[in-house]
C-alpha positions as CSV (number, residue, x, y, z in Angstrom):
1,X,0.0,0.0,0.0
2,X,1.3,3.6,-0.7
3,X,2.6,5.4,2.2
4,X,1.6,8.9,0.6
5,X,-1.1,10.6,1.7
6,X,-4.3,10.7,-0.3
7,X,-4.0,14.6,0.4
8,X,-0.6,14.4,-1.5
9,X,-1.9,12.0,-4.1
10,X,-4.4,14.2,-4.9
11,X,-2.4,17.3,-5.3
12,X,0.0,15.3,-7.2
13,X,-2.6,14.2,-9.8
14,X,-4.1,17.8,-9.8
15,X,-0.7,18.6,-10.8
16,X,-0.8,17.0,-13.5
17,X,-4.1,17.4,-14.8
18,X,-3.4,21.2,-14.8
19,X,-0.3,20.5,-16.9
20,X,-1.2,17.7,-19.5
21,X,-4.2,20.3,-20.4
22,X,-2.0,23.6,-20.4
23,X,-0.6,21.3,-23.0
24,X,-3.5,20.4,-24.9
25,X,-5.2,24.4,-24.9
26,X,-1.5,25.8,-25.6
27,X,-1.7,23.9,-29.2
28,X,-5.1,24.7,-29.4
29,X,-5.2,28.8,-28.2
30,X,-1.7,29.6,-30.6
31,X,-3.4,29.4,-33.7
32,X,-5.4,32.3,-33.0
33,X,-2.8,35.1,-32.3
34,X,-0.7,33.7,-35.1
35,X,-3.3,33.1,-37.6
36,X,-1.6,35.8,-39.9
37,X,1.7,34.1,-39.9
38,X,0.4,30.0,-40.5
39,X,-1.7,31.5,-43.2
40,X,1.2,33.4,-45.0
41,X,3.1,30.1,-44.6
42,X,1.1,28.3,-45.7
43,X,0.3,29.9,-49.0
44,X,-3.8,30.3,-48.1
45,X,-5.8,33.0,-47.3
46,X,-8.2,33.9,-44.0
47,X,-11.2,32.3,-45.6
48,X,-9.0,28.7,-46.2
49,X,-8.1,28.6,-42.6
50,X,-10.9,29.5,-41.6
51,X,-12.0,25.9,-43.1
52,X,-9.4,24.2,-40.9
53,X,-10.2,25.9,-37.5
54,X,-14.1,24.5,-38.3
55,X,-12.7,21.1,-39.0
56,X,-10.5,21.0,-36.0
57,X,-13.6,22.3,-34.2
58,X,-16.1,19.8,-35.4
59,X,-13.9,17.2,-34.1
60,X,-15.1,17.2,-31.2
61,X,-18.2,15.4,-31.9
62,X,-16.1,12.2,-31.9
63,X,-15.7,13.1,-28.2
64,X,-19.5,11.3,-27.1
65,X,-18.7,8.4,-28.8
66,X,-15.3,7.7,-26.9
67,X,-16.8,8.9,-23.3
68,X,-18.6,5.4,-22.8
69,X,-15.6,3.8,-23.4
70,X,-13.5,6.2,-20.9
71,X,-16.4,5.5,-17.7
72,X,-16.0,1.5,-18.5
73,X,-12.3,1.5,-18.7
74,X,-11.2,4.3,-16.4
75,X,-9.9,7.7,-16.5
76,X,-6.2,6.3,-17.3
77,X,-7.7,4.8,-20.4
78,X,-9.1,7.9,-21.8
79,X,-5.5,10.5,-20.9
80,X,-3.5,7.8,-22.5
81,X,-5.6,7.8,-25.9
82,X,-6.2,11.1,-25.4
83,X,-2.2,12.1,-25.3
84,X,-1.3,9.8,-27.8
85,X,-3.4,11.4,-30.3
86,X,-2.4,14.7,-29.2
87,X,1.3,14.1,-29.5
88,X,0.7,12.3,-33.2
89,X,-1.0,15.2,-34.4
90,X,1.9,17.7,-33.2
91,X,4.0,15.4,-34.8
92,X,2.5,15.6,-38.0
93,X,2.3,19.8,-37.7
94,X,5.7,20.0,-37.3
95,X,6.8,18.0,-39.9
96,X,4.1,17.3,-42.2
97,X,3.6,19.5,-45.9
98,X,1.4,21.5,-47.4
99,X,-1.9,22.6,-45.8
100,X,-3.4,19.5,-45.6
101,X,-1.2,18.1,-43.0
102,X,-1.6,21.3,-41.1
103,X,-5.1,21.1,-41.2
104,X,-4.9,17.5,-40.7
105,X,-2.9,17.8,-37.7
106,X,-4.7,20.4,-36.0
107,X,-8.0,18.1,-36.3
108,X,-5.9,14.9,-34.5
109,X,-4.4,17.1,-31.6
110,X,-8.3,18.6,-30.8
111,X,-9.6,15.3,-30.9
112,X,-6.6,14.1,-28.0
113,X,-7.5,17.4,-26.2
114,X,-11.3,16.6,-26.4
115,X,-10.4,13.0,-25.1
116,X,-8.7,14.2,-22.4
117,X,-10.9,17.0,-21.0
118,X,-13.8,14.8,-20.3
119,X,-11.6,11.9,-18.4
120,X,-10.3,14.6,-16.4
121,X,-13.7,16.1,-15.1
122,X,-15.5,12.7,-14.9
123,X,-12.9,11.8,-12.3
124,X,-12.6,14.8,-10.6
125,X,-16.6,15.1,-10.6
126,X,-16.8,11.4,-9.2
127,X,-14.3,12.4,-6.4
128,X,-15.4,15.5,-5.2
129,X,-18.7,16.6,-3.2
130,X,-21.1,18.7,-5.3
131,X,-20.6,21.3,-2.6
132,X,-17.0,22.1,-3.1
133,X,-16.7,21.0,-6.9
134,X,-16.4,24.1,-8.6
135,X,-13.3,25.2,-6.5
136,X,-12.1,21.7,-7.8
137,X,-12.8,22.0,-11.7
138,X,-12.2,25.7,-11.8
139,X,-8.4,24.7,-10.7
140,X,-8.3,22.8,-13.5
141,X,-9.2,25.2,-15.7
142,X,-6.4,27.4,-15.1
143,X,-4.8,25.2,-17.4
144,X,-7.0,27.3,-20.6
145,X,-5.4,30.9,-19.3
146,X,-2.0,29.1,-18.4
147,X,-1.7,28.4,-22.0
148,X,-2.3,32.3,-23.2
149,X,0.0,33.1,-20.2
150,X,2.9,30.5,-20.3
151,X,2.1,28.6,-23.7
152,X,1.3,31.1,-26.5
153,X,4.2,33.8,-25.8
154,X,6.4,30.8,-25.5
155,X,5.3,29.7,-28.9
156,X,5.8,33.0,-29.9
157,X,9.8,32.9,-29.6
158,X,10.2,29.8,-31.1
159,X,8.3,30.9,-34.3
160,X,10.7,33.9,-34.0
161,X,13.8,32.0,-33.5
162,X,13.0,28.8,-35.5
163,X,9.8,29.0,-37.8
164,X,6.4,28.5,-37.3
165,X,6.5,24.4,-37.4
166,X,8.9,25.0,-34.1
167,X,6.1,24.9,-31.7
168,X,4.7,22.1,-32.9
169,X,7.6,19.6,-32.3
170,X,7.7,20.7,-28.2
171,X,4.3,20.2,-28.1
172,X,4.9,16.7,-29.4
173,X,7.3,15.7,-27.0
174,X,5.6,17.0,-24.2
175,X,2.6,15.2,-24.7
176,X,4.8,12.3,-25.1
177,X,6.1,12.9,-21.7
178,X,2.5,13.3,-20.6
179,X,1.4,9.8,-21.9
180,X,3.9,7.8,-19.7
181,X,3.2,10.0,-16.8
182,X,-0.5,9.1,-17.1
183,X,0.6,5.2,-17.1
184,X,1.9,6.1,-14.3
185,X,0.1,8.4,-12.0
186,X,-3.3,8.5,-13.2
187,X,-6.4,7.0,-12.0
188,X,-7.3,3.7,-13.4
189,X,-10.4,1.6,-13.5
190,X,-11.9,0.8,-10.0
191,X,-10.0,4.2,-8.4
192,X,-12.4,5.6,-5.7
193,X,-11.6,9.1,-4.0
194,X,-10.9,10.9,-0.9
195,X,-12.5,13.3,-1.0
196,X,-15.8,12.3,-0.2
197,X,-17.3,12.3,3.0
198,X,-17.2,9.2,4.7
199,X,-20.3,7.1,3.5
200,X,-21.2,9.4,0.7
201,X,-20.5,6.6,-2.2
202,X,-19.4,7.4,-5.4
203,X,-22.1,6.9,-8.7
204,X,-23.6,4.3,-9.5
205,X,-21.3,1.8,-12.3
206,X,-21.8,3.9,-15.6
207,X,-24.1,2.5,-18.2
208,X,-23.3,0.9,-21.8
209,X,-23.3,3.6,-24.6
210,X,-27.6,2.9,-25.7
211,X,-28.3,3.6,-22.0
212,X,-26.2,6.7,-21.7
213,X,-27.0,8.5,-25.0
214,X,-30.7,7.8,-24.1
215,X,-29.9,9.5,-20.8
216,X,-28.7,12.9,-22.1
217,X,-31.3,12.9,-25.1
218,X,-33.9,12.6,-22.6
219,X,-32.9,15.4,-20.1
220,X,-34.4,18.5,-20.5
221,X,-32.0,19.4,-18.3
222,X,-29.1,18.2,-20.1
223,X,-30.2,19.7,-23.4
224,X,-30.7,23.0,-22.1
225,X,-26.9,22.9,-20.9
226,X,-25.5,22.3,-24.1
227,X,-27.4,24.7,-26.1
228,X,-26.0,27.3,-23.4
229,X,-22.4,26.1,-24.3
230,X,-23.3,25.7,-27.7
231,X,-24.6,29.4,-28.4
232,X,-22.1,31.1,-25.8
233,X,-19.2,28.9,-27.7
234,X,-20.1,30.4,-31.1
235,X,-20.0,34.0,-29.5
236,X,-16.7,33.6,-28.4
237,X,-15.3,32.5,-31.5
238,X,-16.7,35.0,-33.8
239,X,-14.1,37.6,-31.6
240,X,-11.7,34.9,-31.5
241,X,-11.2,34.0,-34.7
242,X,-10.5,37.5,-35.8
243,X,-9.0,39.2,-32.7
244,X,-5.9,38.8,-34.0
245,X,-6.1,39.9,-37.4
246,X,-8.5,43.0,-36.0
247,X,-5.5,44.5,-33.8
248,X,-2.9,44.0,-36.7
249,X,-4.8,45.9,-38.8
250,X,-6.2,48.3,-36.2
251,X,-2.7,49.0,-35.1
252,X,-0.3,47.1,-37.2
253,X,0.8,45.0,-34.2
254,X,3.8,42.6,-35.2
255,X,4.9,39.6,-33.6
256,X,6.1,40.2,-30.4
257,X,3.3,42.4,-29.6
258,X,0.4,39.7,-30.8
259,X,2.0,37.4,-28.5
260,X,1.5,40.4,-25.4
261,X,-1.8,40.7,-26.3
262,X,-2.4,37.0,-26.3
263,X,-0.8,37.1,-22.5
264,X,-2.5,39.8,-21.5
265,X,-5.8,37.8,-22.6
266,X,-4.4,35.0,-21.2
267,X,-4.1,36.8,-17.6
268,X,-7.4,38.2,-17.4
269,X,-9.0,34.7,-17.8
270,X,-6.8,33.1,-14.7
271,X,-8.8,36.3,-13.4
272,X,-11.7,34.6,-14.6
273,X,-11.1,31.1,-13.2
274,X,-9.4,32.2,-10.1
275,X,-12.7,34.0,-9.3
276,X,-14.7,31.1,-10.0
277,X,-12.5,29.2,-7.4
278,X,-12.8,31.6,-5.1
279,X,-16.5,32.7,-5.2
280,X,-19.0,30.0,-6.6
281,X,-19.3,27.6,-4.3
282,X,-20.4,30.0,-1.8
283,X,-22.4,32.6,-4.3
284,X,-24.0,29.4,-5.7
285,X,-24.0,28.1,-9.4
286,X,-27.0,29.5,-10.7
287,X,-26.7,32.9,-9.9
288,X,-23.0,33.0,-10.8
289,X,-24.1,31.6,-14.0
290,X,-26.5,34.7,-14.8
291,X,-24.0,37.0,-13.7
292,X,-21.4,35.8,-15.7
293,X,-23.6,35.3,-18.6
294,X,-25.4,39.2,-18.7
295,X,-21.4,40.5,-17.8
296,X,-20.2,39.0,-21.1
297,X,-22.9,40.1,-22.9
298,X,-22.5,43.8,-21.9
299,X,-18.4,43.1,-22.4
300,X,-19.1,42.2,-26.5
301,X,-21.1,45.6,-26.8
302,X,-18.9,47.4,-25.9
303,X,-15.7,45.9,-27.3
304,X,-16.0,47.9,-30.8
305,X,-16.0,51.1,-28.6
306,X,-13.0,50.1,-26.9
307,X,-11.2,49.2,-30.2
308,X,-9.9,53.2,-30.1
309,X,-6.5,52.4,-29.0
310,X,-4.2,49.6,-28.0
311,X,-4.6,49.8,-25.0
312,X,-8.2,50.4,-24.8
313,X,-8.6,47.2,-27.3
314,X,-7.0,44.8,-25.3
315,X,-8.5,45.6,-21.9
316,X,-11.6,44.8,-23.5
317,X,-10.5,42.0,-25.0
318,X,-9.4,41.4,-21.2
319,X,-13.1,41.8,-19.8
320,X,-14.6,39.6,-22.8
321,X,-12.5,36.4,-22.0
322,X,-12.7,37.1,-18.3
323,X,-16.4,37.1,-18.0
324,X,-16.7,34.2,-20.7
325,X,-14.3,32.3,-18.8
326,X,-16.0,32.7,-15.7
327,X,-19.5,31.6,-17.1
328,X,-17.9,28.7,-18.8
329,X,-16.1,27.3,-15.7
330,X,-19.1,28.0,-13.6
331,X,-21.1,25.8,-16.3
332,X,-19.2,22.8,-15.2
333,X,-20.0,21.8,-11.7
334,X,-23.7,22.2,-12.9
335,X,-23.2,19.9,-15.6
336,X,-21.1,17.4,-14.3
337,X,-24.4,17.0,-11.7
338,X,-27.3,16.6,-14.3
339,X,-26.8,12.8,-14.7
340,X,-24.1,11.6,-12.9
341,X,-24.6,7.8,-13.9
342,X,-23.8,9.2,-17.5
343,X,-21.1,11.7,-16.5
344,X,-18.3,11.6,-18.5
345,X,-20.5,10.6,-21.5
346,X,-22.8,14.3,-20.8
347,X,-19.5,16.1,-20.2
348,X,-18.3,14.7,-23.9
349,X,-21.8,15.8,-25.0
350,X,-21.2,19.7,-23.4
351,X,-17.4,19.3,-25.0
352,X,-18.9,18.8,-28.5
353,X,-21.4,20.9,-28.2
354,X,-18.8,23.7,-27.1
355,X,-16.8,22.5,-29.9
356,X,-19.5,22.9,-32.7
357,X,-20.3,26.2,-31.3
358,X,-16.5,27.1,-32.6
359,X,-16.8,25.4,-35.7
360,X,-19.9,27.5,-36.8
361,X,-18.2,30.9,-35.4
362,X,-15.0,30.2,-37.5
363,X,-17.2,29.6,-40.5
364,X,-19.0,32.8,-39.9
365,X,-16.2,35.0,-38.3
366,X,-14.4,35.8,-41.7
367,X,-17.6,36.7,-43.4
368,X,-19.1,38.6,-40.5
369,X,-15.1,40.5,-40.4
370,X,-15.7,42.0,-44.1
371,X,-18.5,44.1,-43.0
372,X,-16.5,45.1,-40.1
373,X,-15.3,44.3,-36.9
374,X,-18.8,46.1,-35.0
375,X,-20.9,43.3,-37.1
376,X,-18.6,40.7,-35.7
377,X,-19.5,42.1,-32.0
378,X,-23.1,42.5,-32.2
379,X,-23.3,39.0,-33.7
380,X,-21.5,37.9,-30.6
381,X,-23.8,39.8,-28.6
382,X,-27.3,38.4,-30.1
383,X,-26.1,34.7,-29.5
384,X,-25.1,36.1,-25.9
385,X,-28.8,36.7,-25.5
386,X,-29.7,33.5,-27.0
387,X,-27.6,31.9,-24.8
388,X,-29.3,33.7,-21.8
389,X,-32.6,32.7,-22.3
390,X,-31.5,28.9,-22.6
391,X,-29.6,29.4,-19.1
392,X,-33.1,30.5,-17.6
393,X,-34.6,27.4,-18.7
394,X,-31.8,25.2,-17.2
395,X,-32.4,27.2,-13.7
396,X,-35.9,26.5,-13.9
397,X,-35.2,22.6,-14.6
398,X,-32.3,22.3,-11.9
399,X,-34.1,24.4,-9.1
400,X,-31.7,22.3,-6.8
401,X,-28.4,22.9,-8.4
402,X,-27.3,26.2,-6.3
């Protein structure tokens, strides 16, 4: 028997679910900042990337039908497949041809990344009291800001120093590492947790794929969730997709100053999930929810107006991810509660349905950009409102998820 503490153990393997996604989101988040340069290199235009970013997006539909699999066979199972993928699909980035490839590689790393995420909350959620969960889960999303704060200006040298495919082969071996760490550390099949109050026994055994699919398509509840994520998702990409490209030609930002923008972003979401940690478990779910939700909104209105300077632009670029991040974060505790027999499969569900939400604001970014970046914002801001009135339904469905 281990002689370390399950206080330790758990820290440990906190640890390193904060860093194996930091991972993961760094090769995810990069592509925005430096959308410019991977195009130029490329040989395509904004349009033709924008075509990859949906694809890479859409991938995470395959997410639901993997989740089954991941409750059955453990949590282990799903970070090893889940890395493995991730690291193949840097691979191929860094040393593959041609667009394709790129795009090809961008779509196998999201697909590791949307393997990942799910085993990661599924075990967490299964560990930790509904109570005190969204202290838990919003420590592991620090790991979506670390990679704007740590991962994306790092990425930024190496494309200075060494080319743009430079990234790509650190993000490889990393995730390499990452994979025998999980065979080592990670939480296999029959794991249970300590941090549950004695006598408080963890769900029930999951059920086979038919069972849970029925489960989340017959959940009010459930659906309501995902066409919060699904509408606040497509928001946030129609500013994402083109924040970059909007402050280079705004201000001609180069390189170096992309990459402080990106940080700066990066710093006001870890604002964002830091506050979740620290308030939402005590404010309660709901109502952090529809204060995160109306904040954002009111952030994407205003952003055009703040577009007057550098400075001005990325502050609100600062207040748009902070109060996205904060309603996104808050979302999972609530989520990972709906059906807990069919958790990891429902959190796959709420990672696709984030995920198409990006593929359709990548499609429509570009377009929405030529009319300018105000049509881009108000856009946001309408599926903001859409999103709003789905959340109201959810609190009216959950009236015990505080």
């Amino acid at each position: 028997m281990s002689t370390v503490p399950s206080g330790r153990r758990h820290r440990a393997s906190l640890a390193f679910f904060v860093a194996a996604r930091t991972v993961s989101n760094t090769a995810y988040r990069l592509v925005y900042p430096f959308l410019p340069v991977f195009a130029r290199a490329l040989g395509v235009d904004l349009a033709t990337m924008s075509l990859a970013l949906s694809a890479r997006s859409a991938s995470g539909a395959l997410g639901p039908l993997i989740a089954p699999f991941t409750d059955r066979r453990g949590r282990r199972f799903g970070l090893t497949l889940g890395l493995g993928l991730f690291a193949a699909g840097a691979f191929i980035a860094f040393a593959g041809p041609g667009f394709a490839a790129f795009a090809a590689a961008l779509f196998l790393m999201t697909v590791g990344k949307y393997v990942i995420d799910p085993s990661v909350l599924a075990h967490l959620s299964d560990l930790v009291p509904y109570a005190r969960r969204g202290r838990t889960l919003a420590l592991t999303e620090l790991s979506w800001s670390l990679a704007f704060i740590l991962g994306v200006p790092a990425a930024g040298f190496l494309i200075a120093r060494f080319g743009w495919r430079s990234p790509f082969l650190a993000l490889a071996i990393l995730g390499l590492a990452g994979l025998v760490l999980a065979r080592m550390i990670a939480p296999g099949p029959g794991t249970t947790g300590a941090l549950r109050p004695e006598g408080e026994s963890l769900p029930a055994a999951a059920a086979g794929h038919r069972q849970s699919y029925k489960a989340v398509f017959r959940s009010p509840a459930a659906l309501s969730g995902i066409a919060v994520i699904l509408a606040v998702a497509m928001s946030n990409e129609l500013v994402n997709f083109v924040f970059g490209v909007w402050l280079e030609d705004s201000f001609g930002l180069k390189l170096a100053a992309l990459g402080a923008a990106a940080a700066a972003i990066g710093i006001a979401e870890f604002g964002g999930e830091g506050l979740v940690a620290a308030t939402v478990d005590r404010v309660g779910k709901m109502k952090a929810l529809v204060i995160g939700l109306a904040a954002n909104g009111l952030a994407t209105l205003l952003l055009p107006l703040a577009g007057r300077t550098t400075l001005t632009a990325v502050a609100g670029l600062g207040l748009l991810y902070l109060t996205f991040e904060y309603t996104v974060v808050t979302m999972l505790p609530v989520m990972s509660e709906i059906l807990p027999r069919a958790r990891a499969t429902l959190l796959a569900f709420y990672a696709a349905s984030f995920s198409l939400g990006r593929a359709l604001g990548s499609l429509a970014s570009p377009r929405l950009y030529t009319l300018g970046f105000p049509a881009v914002a108000l856009a946001a801001a309408v599926l903001n409102a859409l999103a709003f009135l789905f959340l109201l339904r959810l609190r009216r469905l959950t009236p015990g998820a505080h």
